[in-house]
Backbone as JSON, one array per atom type, in Angstrom:
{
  "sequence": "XXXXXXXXXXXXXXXXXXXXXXXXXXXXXXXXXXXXXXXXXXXXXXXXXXXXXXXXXXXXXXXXXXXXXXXXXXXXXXXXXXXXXXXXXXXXXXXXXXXXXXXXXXXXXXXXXXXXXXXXXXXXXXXXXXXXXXXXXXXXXXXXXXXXXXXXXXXXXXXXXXXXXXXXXXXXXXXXXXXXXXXXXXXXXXXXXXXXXXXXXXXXXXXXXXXXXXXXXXXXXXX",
  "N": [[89.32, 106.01, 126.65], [87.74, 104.17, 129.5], [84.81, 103.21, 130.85], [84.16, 102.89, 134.52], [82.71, 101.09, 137.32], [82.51, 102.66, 141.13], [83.79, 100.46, 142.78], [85.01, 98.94, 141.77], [87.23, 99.74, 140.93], [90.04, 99.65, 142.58], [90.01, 96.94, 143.02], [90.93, 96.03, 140.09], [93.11, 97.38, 139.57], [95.05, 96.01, 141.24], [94.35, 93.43, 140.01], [95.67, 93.61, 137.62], [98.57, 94.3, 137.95], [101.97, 93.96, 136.8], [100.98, 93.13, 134.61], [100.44, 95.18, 132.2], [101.56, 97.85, 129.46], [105.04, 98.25, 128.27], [105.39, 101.1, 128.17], [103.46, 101.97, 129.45], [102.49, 104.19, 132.39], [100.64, 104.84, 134.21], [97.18, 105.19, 136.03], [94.37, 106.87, 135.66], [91.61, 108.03, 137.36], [88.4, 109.54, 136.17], [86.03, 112.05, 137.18], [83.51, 111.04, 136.33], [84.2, 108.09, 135.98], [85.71, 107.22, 134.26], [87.95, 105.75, 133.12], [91.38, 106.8, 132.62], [94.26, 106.66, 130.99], [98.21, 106.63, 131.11], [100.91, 107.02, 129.53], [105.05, 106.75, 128.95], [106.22, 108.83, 126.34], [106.06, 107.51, 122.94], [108.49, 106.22, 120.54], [108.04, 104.93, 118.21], [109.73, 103.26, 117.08], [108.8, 100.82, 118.58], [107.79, 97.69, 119.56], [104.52, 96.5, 117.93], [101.75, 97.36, 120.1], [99.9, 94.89, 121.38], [97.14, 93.05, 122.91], [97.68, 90.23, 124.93], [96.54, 87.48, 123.61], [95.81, 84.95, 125.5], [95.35, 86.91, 128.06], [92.52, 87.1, 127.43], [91.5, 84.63, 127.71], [91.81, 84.21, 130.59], [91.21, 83.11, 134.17], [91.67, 83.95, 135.95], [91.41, 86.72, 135.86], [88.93, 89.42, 136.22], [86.17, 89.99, 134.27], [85.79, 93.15, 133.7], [88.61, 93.98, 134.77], [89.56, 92.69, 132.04], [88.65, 93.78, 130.26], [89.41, 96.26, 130.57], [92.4, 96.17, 130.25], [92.61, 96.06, 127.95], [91.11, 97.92, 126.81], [93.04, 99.39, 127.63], [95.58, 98.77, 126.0], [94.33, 99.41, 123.6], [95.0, 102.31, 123.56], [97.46, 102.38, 123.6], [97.9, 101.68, 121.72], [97.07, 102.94, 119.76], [98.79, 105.65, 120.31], [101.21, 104.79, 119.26], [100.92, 104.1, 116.79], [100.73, 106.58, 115.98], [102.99, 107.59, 116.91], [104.74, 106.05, 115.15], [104.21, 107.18, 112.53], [104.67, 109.92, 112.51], [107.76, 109.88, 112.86], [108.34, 108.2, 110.62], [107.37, 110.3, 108.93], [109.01, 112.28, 109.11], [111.59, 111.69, 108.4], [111.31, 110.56, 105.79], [111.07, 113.6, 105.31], [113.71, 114.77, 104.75], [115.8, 117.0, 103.51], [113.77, 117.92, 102.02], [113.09, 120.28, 102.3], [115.54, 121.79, 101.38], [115.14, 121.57, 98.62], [112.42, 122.19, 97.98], [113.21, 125.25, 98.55], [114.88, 125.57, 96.54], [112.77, 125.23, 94.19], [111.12, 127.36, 94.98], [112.53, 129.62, 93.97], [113.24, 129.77, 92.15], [110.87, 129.76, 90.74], [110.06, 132.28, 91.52], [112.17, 133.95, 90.32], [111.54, 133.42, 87.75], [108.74, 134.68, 87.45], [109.4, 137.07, 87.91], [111.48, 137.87, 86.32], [109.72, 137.83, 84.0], [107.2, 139.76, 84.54], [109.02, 141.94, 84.41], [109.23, 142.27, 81.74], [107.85, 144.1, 80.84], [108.42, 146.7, 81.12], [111.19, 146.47, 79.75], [113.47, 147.57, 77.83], [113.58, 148.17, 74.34], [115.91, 147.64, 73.33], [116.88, 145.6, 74.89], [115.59, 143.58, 74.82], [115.65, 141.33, 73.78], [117.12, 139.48, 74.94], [116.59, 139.54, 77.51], [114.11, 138.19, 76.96], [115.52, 135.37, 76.54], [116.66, 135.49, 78.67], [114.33, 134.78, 80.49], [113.43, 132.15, 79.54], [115.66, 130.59, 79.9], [115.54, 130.69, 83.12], [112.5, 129.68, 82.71], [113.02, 127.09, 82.02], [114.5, 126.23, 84.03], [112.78, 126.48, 86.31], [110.89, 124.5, 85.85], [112.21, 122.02, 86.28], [113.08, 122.27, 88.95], [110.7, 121.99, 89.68], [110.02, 119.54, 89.26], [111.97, 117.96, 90.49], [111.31, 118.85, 92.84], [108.22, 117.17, 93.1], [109.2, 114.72, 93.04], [110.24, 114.12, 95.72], [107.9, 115.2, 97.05], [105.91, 112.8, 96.41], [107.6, 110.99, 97.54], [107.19, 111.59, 100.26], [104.11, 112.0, 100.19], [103.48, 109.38, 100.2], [103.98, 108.27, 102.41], [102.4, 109.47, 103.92], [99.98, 108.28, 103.34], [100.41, 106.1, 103.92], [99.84, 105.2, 106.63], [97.34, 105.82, 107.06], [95.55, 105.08, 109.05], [96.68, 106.61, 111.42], [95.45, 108.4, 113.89], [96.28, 111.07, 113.67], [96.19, 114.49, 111.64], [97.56, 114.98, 108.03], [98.37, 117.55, 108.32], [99.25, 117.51, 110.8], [100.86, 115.97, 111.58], [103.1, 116.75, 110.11], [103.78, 119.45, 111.75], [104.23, 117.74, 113.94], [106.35, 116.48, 113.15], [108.44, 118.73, 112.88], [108.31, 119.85, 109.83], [107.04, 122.31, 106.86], [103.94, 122.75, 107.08], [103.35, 124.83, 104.75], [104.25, 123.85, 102.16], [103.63, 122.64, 99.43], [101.16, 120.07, 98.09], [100.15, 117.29, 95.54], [97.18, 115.0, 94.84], [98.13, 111.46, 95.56], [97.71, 110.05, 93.44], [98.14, 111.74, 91.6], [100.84, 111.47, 90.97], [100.95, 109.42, 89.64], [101.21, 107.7, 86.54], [101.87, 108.51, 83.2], [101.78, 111.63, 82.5], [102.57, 114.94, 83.61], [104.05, 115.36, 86.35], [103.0, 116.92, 89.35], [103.37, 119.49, 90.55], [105.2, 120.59, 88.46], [103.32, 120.2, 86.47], [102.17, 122.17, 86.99], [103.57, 124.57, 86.62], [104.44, 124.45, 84.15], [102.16, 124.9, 82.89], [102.14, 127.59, 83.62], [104.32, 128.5, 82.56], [103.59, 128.08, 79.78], [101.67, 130.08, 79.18], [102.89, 132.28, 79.6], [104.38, 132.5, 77.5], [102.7, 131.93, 75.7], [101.45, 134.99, 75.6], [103.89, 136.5, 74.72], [104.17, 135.56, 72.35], [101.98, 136.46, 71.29], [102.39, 139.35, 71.75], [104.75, 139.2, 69.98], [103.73, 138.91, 67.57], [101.7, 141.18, 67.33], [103.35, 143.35, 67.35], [105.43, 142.95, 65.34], [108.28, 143.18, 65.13], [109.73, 142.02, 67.4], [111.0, 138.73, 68.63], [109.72, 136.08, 69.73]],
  "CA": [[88.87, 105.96, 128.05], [87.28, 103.01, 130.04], [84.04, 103.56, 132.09], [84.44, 101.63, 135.32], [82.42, 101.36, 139.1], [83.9, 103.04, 141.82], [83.87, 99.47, 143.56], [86.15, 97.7, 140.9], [88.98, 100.39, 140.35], [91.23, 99.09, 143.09], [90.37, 95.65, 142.25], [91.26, 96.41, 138.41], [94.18, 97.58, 139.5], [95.51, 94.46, 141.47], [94.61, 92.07, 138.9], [96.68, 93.81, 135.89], [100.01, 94.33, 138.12], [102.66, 93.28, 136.16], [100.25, 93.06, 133.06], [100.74, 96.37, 131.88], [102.46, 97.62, 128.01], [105.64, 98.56, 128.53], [105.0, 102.4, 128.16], [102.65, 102.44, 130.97], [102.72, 105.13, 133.06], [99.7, 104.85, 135.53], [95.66, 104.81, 135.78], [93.63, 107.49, 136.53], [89.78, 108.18, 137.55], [87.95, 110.78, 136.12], [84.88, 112.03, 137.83], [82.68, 110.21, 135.47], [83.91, 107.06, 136.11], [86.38, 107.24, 133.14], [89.76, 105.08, 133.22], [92.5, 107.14, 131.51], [95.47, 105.91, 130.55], [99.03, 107.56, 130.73], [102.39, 106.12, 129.03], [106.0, 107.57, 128.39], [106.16, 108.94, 125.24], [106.21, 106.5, 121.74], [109.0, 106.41, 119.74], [107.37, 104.41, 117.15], [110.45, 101.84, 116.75], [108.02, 99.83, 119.68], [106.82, 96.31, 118.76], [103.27, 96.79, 117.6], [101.25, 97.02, 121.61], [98.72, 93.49, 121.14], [97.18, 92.48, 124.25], [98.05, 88.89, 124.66], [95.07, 86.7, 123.75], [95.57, 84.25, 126.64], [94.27, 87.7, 128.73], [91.39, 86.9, 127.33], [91.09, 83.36, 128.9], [92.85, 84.18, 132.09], [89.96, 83.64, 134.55], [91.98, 85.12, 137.39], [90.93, 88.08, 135.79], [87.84, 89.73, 136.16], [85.53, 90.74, 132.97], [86.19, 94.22, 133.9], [89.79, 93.95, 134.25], [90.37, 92.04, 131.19], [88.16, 95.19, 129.06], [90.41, 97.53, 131.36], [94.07, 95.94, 129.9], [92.47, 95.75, 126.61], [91.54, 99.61, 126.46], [94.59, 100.28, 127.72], [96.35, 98.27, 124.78], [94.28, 99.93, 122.58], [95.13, 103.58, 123.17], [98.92, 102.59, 123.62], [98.33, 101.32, 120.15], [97.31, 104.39, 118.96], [99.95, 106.57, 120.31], [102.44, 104.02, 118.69], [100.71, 104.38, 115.42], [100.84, 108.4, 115.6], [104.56, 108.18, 117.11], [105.64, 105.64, 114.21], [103.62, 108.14, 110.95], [105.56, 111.43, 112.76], [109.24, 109.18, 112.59], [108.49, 108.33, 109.31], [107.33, 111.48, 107.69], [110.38, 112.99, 109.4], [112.41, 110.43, 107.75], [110.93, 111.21, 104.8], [111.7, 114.92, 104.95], [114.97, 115.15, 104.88], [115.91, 117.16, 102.38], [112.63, 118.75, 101.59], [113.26, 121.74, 103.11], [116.45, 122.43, 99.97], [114.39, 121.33, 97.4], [111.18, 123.22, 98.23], [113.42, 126.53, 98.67], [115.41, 125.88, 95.14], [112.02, 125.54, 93.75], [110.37, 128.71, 95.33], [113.6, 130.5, 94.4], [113.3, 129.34, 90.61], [109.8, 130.5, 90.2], [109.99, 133.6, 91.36], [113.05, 134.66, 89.0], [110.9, 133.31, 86.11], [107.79, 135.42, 87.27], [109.89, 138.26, 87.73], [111.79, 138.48, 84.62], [108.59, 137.58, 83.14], [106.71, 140.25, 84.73], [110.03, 143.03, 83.62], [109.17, 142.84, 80.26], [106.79, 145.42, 80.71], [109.17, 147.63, 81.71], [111.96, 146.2, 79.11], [113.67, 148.43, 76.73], [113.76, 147.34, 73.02], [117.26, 146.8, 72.83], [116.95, 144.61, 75.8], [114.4, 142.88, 74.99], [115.73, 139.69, 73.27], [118.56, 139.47, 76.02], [115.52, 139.38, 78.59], [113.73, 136.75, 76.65], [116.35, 134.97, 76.91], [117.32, 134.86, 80.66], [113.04, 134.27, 80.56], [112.96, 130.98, 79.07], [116.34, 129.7, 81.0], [114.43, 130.8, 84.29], [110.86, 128.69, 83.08], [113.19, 125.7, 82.21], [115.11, 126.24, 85.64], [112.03, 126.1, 87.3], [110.56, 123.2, 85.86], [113.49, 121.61, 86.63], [113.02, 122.12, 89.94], [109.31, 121.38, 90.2], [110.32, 118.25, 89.43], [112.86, 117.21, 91.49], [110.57, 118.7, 94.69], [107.78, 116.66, 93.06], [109.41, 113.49, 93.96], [110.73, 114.37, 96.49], [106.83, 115.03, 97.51], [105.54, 111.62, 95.93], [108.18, 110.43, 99.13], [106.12, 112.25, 101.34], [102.64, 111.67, 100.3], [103.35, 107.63, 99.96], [104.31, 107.99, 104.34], [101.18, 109.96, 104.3], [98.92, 107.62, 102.82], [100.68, 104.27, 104.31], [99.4, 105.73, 107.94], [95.77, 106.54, 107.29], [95.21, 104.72, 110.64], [96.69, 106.94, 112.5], [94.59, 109.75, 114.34], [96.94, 112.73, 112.89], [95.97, 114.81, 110.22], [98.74, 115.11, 107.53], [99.15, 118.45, 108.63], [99.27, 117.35, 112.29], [101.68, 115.5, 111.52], [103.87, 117.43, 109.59], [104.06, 119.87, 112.54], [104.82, 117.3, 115.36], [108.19, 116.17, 112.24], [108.9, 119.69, 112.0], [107.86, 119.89, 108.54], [106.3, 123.06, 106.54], [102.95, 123.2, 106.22], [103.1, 125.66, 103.46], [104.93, 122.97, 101.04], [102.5, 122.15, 97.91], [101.38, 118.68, 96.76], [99.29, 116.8, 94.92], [96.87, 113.91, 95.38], [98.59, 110.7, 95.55], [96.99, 109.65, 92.47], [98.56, 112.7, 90.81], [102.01, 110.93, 90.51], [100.96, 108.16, 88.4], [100.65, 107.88, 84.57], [103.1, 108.82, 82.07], [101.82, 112.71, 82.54], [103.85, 115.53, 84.17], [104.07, 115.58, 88.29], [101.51, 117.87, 89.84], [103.83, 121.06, 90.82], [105.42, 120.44, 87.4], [102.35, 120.88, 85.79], [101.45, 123.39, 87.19], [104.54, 125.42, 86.78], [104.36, 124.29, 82.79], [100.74, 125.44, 82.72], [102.34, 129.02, 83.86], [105.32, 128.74, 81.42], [102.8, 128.13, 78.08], [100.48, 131.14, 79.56], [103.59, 133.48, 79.35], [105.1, 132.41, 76.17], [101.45, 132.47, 74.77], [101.46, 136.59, 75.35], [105.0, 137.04, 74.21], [103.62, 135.29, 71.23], [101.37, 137.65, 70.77], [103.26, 140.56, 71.61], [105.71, 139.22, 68.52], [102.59, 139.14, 66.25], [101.31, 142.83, 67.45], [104.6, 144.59, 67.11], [106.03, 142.63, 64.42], [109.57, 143.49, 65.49], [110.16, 140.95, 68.85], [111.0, 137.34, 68.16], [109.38, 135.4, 71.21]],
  "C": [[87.97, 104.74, 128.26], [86.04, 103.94, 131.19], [84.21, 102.31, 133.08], [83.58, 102.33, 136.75], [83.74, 101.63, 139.58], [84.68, 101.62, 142.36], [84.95, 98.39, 142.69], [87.14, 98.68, 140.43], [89.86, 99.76, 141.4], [91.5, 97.71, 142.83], [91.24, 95.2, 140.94], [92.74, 96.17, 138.71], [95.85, 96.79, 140.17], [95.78, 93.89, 140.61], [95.39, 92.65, 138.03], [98.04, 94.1, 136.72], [100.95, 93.61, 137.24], [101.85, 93.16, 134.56], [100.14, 94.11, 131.81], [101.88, 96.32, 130.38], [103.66, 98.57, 129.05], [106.38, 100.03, 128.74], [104.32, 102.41, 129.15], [103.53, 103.28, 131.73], [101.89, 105.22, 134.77], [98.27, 104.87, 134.75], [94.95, 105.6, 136.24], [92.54, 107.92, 136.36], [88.9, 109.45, 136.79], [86.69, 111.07, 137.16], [83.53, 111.53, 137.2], [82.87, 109.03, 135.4], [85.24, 106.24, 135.12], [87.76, 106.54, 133.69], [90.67, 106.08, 132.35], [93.79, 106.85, 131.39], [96.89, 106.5, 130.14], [100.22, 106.84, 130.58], [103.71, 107.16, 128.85], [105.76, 107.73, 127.09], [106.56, 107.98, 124.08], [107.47, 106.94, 121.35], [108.52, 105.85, 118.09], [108.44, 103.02, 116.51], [110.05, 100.75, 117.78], [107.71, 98.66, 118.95], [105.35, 96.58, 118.66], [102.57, 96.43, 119.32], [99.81, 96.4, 121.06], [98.76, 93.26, 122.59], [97.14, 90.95, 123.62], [96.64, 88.12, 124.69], [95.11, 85.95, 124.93], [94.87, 85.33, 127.71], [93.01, 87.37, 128.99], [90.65, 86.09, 128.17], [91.4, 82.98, 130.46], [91.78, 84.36, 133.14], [90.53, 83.82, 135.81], [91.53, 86.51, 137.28], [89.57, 88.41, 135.46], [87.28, 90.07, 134.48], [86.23, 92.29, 132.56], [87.73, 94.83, 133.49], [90.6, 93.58, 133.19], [89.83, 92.99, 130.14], [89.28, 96.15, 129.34], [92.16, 97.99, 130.35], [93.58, 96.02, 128.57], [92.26, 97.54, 125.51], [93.06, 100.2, 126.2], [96.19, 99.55, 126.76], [95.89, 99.21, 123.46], [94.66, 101.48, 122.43], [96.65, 103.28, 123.01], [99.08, 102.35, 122.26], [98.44, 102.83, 119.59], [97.86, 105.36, 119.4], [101.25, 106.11, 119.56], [102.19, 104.44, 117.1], [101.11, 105.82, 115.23], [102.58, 108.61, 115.78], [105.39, 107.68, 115.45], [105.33, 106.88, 112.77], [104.82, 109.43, 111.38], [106.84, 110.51, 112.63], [109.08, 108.68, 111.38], [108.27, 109.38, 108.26], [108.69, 112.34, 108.44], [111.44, 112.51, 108.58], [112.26, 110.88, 106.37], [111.08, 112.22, 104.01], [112.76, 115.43, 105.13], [115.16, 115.49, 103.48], [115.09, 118.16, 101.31], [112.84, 119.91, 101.92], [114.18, 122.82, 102.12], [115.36, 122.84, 98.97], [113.15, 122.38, 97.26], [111.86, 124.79, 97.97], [113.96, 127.09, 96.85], [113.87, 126.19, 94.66], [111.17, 127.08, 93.5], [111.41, 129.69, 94.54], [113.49, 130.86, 92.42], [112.18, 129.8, 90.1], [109.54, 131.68, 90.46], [111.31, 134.17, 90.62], [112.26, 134.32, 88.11], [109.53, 134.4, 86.31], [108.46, 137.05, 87.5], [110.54, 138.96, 86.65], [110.53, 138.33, 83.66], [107.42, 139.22, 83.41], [107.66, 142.14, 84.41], [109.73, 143.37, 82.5], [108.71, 144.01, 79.96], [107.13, 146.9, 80.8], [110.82, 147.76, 80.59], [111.74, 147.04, 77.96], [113.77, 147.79, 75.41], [114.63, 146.81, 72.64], [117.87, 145.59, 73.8], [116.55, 143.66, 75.99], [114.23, 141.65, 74.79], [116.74, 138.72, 74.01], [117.29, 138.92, 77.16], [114.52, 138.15, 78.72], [114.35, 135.44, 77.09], [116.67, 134.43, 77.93], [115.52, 134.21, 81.04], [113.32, 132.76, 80.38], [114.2, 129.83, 79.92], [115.81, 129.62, 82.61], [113.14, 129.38, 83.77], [111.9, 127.05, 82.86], [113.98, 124.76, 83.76], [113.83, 126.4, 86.7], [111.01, 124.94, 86.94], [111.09, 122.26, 85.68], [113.45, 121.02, 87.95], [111.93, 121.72, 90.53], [109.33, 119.59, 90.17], [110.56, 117.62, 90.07], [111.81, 117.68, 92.69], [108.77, 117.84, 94.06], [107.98, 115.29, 93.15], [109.95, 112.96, 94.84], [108.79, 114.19, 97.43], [105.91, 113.73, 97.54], [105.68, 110.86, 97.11], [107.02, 110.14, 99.88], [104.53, 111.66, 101.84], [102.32, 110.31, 100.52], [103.52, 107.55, 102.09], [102.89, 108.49, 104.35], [100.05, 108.5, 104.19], [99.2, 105.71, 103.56], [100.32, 104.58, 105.89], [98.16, 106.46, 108.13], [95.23, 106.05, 108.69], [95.5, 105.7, 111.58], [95.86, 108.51, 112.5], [95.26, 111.03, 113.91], [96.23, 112.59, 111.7], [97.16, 115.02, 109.84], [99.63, 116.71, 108.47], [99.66, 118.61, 110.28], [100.59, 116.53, 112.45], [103.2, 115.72, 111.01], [104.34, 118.4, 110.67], [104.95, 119.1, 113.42], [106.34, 116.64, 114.69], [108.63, 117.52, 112.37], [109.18, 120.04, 110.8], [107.3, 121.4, 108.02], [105.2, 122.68, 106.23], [102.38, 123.33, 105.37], [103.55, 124.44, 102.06], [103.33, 122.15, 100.58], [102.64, 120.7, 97.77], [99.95, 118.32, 95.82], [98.36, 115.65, 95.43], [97.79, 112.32, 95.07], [98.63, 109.94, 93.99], [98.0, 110.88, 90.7], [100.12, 112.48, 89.88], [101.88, 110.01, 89.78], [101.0, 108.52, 87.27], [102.37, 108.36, 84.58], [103.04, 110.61, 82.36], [102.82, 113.59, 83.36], [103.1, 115.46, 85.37], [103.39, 116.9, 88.79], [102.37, 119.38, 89.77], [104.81, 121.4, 89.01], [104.58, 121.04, 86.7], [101.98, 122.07, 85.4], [102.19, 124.94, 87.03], [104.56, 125.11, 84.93], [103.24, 125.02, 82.11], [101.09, 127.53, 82.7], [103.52, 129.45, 82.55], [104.36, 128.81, 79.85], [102.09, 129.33, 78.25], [101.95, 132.75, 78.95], [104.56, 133.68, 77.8], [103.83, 132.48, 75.11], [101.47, 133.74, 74.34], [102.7, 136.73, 74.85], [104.63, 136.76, 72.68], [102.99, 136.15, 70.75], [101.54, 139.07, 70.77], [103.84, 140.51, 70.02], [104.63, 139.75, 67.44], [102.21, 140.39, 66.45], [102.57, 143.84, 66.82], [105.18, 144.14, 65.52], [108.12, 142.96, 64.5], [110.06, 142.69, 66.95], [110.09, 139.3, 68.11], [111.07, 137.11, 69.76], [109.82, 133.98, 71.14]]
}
């Protein structure tokens, strides 16, 4: 917003005819004095909105009017910036939406046969293992693949810190989930494993730890 006298809004609005970004919409007053500024909606494939430096030196135009066009460059900027981050994390997520579900789909069969045992008969028991350990490698399998799949993601995130969305503000206005897990940006580097990876490896050693020790208690289970 622009504060402006009442005595220089019609003037204002003379001098910038024709001067206007190509989104413009109109100019209107608040009761405070306030300029606000209304455009068609961004797509974000716009040429970056720069007011033209000669503005600057244009002494047909008032002081006033030349702050006025310069506001009103700068918010069109930043609707351009927010339209281009939402068309690229859309862009981005194509695809995410599989990946994320295989994943979810993969860790809960491994915590479920994992969590059967308890319930597993003896003669079942090495059969059960079994479908266990193809489950934890079928889901860190899949943590994978939706960890760079996320990497995507987070790199659109992070190349658009300018703009006024929060990630998750942004993720909404793509139609994106939310709920979908990542890491910090930082998390994908190195030689180490990929954040949801990890963290799904971290759960696989925890459950093959206790089977371990089941084997050693009973002496009759090979884990």
């Amino acid at each position: 917003m622009f504060v402006i006298s009442l005595g220089d809004f019609d003037k204002i609005a003379q001098q910038l005819e024709g001067r206007h970004h190509q989104n413009y919409l109109g100019t209107a007053k608040t009761e405070f004095n306030n300029l606000v500024f209304t455009f068609k909606p961004f797509t974000g494939t716009e040429k970056e909105p720069v007011m033209l430096a000669e503005a600057w030196r244009d002494e047909s135009l008032t002081r006033a009017a030349r702050e006025a066009l310069a506001a009103e460059y700068e918010d069109a900027r930043r609707l351009w910036l927010d339209a281009r981050y939402v068309r690229e994390m859309k862009a981005a997520g194509i695809g995410a939406a599989e990946l994320w579900t295989a994943y979810t789909q993969a860790r809960q069969e491994m915590d479920r046969l994992f969590s059967s045992l308890d319930s597993t008969a003896d003669t079942q028991w090495r059969s059960t293992v079994s479908r266990l350990v193809t489950a934890q490698e079928k889901a860190l399998k899949e943590a994978a693949a939706w960890d760079r799949k996320g990497r995507t993601i987070i790199d659109v995130h992070n190349a658009h810190n300018y703009s006024n969305l929060s990630q998750r503000e942004a993720f909404e206005k793509a139609g994106l989930d939310t709920a979908w897990e990542f890491g910090a940006r930082s998390d994908y580097d190195g030689w180490g494993r990929s954040p949801l990876n990890q963290e799904v490896f971290n759960a696989v050693e925890r459950q093959r730890e206790h089977l371990r020790q089941v084997a050693n208690l009973t002496g009759d289970h090979q884990a």
